[in-house]
C-alpha positions as CSV (number, residue, x, y, z in Angstrom):
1,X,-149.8,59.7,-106.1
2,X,-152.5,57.7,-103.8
3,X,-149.6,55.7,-102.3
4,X,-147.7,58.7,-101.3
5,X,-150.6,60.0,-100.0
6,X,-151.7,57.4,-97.8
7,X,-147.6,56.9,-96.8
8,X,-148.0,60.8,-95.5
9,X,-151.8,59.9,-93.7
10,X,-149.9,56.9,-92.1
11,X,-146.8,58.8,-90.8
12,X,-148.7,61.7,-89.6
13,X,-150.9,58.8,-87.4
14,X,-148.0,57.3,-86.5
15,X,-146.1,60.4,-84.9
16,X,-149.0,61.3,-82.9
17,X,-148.6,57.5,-81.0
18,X,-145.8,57.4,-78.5
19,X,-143.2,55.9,-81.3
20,X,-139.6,56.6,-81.3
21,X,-139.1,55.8,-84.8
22,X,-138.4,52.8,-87.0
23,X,-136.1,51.2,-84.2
24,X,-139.5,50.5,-82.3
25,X,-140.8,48.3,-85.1
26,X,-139.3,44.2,-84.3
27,X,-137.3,42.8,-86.9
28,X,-138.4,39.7,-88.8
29,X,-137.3,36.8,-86.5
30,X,-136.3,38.7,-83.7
31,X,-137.7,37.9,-79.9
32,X,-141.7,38.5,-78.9
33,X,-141.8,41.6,-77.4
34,X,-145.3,40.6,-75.5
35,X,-145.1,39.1,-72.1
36,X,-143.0,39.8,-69.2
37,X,-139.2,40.7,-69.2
38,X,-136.4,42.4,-67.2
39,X,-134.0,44.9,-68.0
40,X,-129.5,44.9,-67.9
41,X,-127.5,47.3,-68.9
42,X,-124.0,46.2,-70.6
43,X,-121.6,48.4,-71.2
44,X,-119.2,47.7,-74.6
45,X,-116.0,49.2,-75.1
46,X,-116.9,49.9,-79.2
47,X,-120.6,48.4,-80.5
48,X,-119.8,48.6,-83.9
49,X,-122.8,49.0,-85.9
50,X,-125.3,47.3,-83.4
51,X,-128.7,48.7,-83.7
52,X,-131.8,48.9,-81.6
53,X,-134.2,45.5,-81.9
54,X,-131.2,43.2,-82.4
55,X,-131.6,40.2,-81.2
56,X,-130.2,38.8,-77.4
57,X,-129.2,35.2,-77.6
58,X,-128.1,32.5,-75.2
59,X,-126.7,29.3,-76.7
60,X,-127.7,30.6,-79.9
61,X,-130.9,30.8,-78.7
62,X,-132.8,34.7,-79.0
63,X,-133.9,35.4,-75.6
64,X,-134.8,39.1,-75.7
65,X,-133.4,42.0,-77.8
66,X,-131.7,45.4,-77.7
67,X,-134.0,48.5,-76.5
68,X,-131.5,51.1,-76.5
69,X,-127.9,52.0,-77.8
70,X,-126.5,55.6,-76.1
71,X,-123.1,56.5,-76.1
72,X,-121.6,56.6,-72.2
73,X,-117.9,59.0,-72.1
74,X,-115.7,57.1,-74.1
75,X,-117.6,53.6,-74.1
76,X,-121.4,52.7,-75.4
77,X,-123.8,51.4,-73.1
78,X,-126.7,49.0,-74.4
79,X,-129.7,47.9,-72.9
80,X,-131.4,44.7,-73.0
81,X,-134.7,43.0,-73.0
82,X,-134.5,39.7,-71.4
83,X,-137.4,37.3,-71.1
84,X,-138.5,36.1,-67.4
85,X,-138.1,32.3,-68.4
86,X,-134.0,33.0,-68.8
87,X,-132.3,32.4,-65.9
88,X,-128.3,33.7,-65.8
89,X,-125.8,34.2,-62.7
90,X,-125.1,37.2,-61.2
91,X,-121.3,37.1,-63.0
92,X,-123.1,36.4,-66.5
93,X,-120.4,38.4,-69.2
94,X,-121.6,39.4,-73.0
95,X,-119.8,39.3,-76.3
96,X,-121.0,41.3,-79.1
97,X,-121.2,38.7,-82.2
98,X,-122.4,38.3,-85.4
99,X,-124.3,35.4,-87.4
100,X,-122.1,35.3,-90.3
101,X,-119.5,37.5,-92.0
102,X,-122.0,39.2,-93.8
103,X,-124.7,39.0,-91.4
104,X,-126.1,41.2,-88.5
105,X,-124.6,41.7,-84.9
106,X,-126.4,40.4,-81.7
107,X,-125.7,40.3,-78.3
108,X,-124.5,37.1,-76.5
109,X,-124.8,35.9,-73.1
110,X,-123.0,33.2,-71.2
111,X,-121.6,32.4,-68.2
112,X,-118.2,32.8,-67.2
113,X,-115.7,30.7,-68.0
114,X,-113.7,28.9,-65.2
115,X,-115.0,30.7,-62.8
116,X,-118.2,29.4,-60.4
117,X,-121.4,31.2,-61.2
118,X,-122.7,33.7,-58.5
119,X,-125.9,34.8,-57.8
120,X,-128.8,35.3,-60.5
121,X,-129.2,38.1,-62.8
122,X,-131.7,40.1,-62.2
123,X,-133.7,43.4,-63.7
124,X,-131.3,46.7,-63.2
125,X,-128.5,44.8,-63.0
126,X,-125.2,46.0,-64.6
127,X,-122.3,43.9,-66.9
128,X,-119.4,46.2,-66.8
129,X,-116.7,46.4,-68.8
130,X,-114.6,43.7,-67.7
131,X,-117.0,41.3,-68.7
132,X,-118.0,42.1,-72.1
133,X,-116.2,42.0,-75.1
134,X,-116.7,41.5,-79.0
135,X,-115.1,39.5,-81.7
136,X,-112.8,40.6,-84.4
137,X,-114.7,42.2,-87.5
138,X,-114.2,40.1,-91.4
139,X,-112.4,43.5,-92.1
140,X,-109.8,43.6,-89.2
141,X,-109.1,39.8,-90.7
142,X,-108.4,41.1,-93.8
143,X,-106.4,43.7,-92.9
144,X,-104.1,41.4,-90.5
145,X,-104.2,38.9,-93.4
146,X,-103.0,41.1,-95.8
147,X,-100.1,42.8,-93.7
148,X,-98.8,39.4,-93.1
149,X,-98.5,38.1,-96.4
150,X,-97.2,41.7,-98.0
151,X,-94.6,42.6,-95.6
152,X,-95.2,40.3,-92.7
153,X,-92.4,37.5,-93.7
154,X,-94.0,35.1,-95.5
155,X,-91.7,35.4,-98.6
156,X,-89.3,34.0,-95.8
157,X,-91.2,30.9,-95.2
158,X,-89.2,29.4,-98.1
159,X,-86.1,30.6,-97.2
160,X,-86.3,29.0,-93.7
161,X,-88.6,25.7,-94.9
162,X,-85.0,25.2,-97.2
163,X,-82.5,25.7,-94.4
164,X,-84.0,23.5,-92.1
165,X,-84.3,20.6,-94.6
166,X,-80.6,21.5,-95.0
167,X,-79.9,20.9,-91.4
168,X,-81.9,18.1,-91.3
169,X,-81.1,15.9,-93.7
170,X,-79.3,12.6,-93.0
171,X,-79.5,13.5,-89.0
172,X,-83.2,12.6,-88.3
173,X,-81.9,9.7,-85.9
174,X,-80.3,12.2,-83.9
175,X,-82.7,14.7,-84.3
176,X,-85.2,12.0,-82.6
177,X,-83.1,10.7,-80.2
178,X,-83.0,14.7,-79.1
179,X,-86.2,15.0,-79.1
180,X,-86.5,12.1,-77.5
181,X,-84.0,13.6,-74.2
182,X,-85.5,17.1,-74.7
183,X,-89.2,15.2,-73.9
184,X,-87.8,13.4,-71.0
185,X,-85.7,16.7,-69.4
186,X,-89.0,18.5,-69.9
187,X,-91.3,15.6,-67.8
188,X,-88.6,15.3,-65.3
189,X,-88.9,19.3,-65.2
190,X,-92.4,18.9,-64.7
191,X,-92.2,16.0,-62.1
192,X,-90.0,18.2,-60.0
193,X,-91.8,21.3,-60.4
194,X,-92.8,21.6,-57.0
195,X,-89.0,21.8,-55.5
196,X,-88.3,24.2,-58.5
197,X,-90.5,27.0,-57.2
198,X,-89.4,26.0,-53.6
199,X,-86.0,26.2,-54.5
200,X,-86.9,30.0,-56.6
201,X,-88.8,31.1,-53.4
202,X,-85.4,30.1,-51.6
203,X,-83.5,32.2,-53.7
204,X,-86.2,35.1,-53.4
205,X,-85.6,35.2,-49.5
206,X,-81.9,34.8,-50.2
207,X,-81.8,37.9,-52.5
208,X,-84.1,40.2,-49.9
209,X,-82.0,39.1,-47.2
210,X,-79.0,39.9,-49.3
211,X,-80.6,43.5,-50.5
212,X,-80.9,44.0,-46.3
213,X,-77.4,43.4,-45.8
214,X,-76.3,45.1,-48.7
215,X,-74.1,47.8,-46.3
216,X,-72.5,45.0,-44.0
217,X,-71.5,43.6,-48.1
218,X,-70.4,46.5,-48.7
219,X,-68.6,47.0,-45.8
220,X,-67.1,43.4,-45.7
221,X,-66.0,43.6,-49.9
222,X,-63.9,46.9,-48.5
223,X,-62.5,45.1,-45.7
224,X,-61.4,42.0,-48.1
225,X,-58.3,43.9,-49.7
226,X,-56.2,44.5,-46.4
227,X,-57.2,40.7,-45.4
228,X,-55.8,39.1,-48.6
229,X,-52.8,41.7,-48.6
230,X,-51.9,40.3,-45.1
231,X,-52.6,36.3,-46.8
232,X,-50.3,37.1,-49.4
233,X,-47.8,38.5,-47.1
234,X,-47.8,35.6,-45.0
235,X,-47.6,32.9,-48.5
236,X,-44.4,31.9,-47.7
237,X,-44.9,30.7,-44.0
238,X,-48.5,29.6,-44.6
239,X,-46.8,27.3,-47.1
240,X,-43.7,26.2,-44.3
241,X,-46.6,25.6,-42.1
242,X,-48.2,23.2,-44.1
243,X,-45.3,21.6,-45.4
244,X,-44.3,20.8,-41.6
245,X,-47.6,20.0,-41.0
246,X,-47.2,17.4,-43.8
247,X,-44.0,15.7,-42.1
248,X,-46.0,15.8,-38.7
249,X,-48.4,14.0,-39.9
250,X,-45.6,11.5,-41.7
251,X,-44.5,10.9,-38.6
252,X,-47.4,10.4,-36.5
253,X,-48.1,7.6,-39.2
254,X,-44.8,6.4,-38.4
255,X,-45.2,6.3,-35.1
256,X,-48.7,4.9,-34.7
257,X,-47.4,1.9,-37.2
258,X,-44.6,1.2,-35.3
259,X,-46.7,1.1,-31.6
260,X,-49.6,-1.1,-33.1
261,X,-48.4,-3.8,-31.6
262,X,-47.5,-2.8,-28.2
263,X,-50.9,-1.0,-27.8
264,X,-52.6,-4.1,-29.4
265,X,-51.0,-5.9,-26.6
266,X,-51.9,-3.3,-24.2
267,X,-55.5,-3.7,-25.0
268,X,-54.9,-7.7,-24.8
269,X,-53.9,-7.0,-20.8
270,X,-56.4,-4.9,-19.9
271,X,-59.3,-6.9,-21.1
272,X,-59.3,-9.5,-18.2
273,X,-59.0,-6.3,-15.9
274,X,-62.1,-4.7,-17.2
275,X,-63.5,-7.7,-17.3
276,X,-63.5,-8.7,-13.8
277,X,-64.6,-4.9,-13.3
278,X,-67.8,-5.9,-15.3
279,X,-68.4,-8.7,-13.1
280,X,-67.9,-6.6,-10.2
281,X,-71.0,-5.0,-11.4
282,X,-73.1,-2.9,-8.8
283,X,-70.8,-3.8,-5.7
284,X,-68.0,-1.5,-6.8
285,X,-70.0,1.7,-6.7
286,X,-71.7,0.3,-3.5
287,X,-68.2,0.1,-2.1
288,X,-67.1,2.8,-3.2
289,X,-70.3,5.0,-1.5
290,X,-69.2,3.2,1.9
291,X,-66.4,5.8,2.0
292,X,-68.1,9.0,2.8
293,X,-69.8,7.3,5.6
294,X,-66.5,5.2,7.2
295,X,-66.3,3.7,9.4
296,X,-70.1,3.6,10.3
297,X,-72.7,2.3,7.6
298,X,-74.2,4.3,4.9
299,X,-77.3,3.8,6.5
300,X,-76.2,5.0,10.2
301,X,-78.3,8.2,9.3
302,X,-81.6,6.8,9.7
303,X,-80.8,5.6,13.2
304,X,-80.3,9.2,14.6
305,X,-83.4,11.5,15.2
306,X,-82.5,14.9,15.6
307,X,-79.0,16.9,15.0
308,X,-77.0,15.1,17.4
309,X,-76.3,11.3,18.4
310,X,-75.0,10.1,21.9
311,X,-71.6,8.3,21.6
312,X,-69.8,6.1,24.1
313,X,-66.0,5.5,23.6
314,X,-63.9,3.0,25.9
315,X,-60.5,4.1,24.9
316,X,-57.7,1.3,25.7
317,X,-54.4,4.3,25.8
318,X,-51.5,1.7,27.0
319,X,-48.5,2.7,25.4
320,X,-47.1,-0.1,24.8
321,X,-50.3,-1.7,23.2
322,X,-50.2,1.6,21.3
323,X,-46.1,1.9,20.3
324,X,-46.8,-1.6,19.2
325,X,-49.7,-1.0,16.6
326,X,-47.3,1.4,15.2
327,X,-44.1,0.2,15.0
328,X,-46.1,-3.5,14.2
329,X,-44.3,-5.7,17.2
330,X,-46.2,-7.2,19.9
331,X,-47.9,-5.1,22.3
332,X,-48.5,-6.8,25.9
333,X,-47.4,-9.7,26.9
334,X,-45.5,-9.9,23.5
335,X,-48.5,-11.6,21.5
336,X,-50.6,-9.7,18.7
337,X,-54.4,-9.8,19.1
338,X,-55.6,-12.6,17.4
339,X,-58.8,-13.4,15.7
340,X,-60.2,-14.3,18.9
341,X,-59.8,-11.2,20.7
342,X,-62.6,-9.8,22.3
343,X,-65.0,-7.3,20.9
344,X,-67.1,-4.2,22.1
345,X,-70.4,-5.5,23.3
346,X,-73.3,-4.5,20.9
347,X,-70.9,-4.6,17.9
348,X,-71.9,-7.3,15.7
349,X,-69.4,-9.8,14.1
350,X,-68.7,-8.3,10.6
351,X,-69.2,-11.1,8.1
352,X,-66.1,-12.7,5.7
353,X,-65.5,-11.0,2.6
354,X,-65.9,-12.8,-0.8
355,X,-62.5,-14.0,-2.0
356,X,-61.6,-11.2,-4.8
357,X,-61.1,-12.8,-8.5
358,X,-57.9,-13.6,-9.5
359,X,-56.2,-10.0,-11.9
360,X,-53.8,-11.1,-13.6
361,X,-50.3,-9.7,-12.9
362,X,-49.0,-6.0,-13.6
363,X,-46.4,-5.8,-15.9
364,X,-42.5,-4.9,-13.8
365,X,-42.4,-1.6,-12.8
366,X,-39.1,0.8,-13.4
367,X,-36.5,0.4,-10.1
368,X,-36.5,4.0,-8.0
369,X,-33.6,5.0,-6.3
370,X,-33.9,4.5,-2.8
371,X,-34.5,7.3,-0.5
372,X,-32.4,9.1,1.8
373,X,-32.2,8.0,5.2
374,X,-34.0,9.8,8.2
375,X,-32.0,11.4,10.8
376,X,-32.6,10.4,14.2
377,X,-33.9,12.9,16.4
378,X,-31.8,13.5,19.3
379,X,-32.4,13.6,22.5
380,X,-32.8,15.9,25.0
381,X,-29.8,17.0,27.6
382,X,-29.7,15.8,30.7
383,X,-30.5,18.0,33.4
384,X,-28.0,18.8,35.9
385,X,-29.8,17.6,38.9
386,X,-30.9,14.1,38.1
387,X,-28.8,13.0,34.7
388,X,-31.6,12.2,32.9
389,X,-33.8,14.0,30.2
390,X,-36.4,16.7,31.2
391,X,-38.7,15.4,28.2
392,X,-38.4,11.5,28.5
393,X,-36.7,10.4,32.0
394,X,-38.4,6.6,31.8
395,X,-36.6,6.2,28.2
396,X,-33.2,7.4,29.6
397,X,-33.5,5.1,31.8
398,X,-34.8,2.5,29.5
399,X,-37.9,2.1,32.0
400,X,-41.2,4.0,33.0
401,X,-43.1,4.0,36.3
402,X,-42.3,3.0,40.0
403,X,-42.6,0.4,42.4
404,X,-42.8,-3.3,41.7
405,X,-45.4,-2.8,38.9
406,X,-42.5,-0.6,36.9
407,X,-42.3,-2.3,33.4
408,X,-39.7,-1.7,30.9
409,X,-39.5,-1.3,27.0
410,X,-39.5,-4.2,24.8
411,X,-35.6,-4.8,23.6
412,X,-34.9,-3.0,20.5
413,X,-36.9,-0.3,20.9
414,X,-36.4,2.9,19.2
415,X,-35.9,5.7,22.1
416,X,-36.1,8.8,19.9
417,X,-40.1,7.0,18.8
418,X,-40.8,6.8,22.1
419,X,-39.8,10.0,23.4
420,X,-41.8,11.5,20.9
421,X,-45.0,9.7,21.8
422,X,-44.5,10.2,25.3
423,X,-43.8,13.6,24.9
424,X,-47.2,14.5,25.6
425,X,-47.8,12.1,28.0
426,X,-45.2,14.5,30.6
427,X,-46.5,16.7,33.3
């Protein structure tokens, strides 16, 4: 009777202190609750049956303990007491645990792992849901431990251990040896995994580009049908085609294999030719520039300042001199000029050209038919007056000019030529 009295004296003193109840009073071994501490919040998808005053641990290590357990919407939210001397990052995450499977729950916390620690915990802070988490209960064991040995296929265990030694036995050789390729396909897989997932990002372009074209597909797959109608219409030529295409190229074997050797020897002839042309070297481009500027040097245009250039001719117009040069017989005094015929002053002396290489000789060209002879032109009448032609008189009369300085045309010469030079030359 005493005790209960004094357990009524001592409640009754208690409840006029500020004291929430028994979850104010520290459990045996939990954390001091003297000195100075900061607060977090963690919020726990289900708590179980965590109660006020458990203990907070790091490392399995009691750092502070739980001050409050309240139930937030659909998830609980607990709050802890952490001592000052624990320091944790920012991104710290907690896992509900327990000491053993019959002992008593307690808060862990850690920080993350594989990912870099950020920042520093600090008091108010917050651990939402996406870092916290809790381990499986002994009874949820149990329960999944019993579901897979009642109706979870284990009584099939035997069944299969029995089949496979079936298959097995007397073929573990080959049952190593593919193992064996299976581990070497698999590290070759890995070795070249880098141009695998190039080679599937390939195909991923390939099939968006494909699902953008998927009307001009669409389009094209109609369009195929006529096409192929028009292909199988047209077999039976395609296939004369190709047969002829077949003897075409028969023959051009043919006739390349029977003109080896002439274009072999062809080849043989030309090669001194291109030879010499390779000795020839820079002078046969430089020759051949000397054309656009002929007969004056390709350098001629530096000499002239301006748009225009003074030019003196002495023109020589004898026409005998000049019926010579073109009919190629002797022009006065029945001689050619000869090497040592004066030159225009101021003209220097061209120098000798370098004796041209030997080529060797052409092979015989095919005989032409000669061509048709040229009339003659006739001449002109005579006129009634003097007998002789209006155009050319001195040619009637086989002579031109008067006096004693009259000379006549070289013998042989042909009048209708000469008329038409002089033809010009008339008053």
């Amino acid at each position: 009777m005493r005790t209960a009295a004094w357990t009524v004296v001592g409640s009754l003193l208690l409840t006029g202190c500020e004291f929430n109840g028994w979850y104010d009073v520290p459990l045996p071994g939990g954390a001091a609750s003297d000195g100075h501490a900061y607060h977090v919040t963690v919020d726990f998808r289900d708590v179980l049956d965590l109660v006020p005053q458990s203990a907070v641990k790091v490392d399995d290590v009691t750092v502070g303990a739980v001050e409050k357990v309240e139930l937030d919407g659909w998830h609980a939210r607990v709050r802890l007491r952490i001592a000052d001397s624990v320091k944790l990052p920012g991104n710290a995450v907690a896992d509900l645990r327990q000491t053993s499977m019959l002992g008593e729950k307690y808060v862990a916390l850690s920080p993350p792992a594989g990912t870099r620690p950020v920042g520093r915990l600090r008091d108010g802070d917050r651990i939402p849901l996406s870092r916290s988490g809790r381990n499986p209960e002994v009874e949820e064991v149990l329960s999944a431990l019993s579901a897979l040995l009642n109706g979870g296929g284990v009584a099939q265990l035997k069944t299969i251990t029995v089949e496979l030694n079936k298959a097995l036995g007397g073929r573990e050789d080959r049952v190593r040896s593919l193992l064996k390729q299976l581990d070497t396909f698999l590290g070759g897989l890995d070795d070249q995994r880098a141009e695998i997932v190039r080679a599937l990002k390939g195909v991923d372009r390939l099939a968006e580009r494909l699902r953008k074209e998927k009307n001009t597909i669409a389009l094209a797959v109609d369009t195929m049908p006529p096409a192929l109608k028009v292909l199988a219409d047209q077999r039976r030529d395609l296939t004369k085609m190709l047969t002829a295409l077949s003897g075409l190229g028969r023959t051009g074997t043919r006739v390349v294999n029977a003109s080896r050797a002439d274009t072999v020897a062809d080849l043989k002839k030309l090669r001194p030719v291109l030879q010499e042309l390779n000795k020839a070297g820079d002078d046969l481009p430089d020759s051949l520039e000397i054309l656009t500027t002929y007969p004056f040097p390709r350098n001629a245009t530096d000499a002239v300042k301006g748009d225009y250039v003074n030019l003196k001719i002495t023109a020589d117009l004898d026409l005998a001199d000049l019926y010579g040069n073109v009919t190629g017989k002797p022009g006065k005094g029945g001689k050619s000029p000869g090497p040592g015929t004066p030159r225009l002053p101021g003209v220097p002396t061209p120098a000798p050209l370098p004796s041209l290489p030997s080529l060797p000789s052409a092979p015989p060209l095919p005989s032409t038919p000669p061509l048709p002879s040229t009339p003659s032109v006739p001449s002109a009448p005579p006129t009634p007056s003097s007998g002789s032609s209006l155009l050319c008189p001195p040619v009637c009369t086989a002579a031109y000019g008067t006096g004693s300085g009259s000379r006549r045309l070289p013998p042989g010469t042909d009048t209708g030529l000469a008329e038409l030079m002089l033809k010009g030359m008339l008053p």
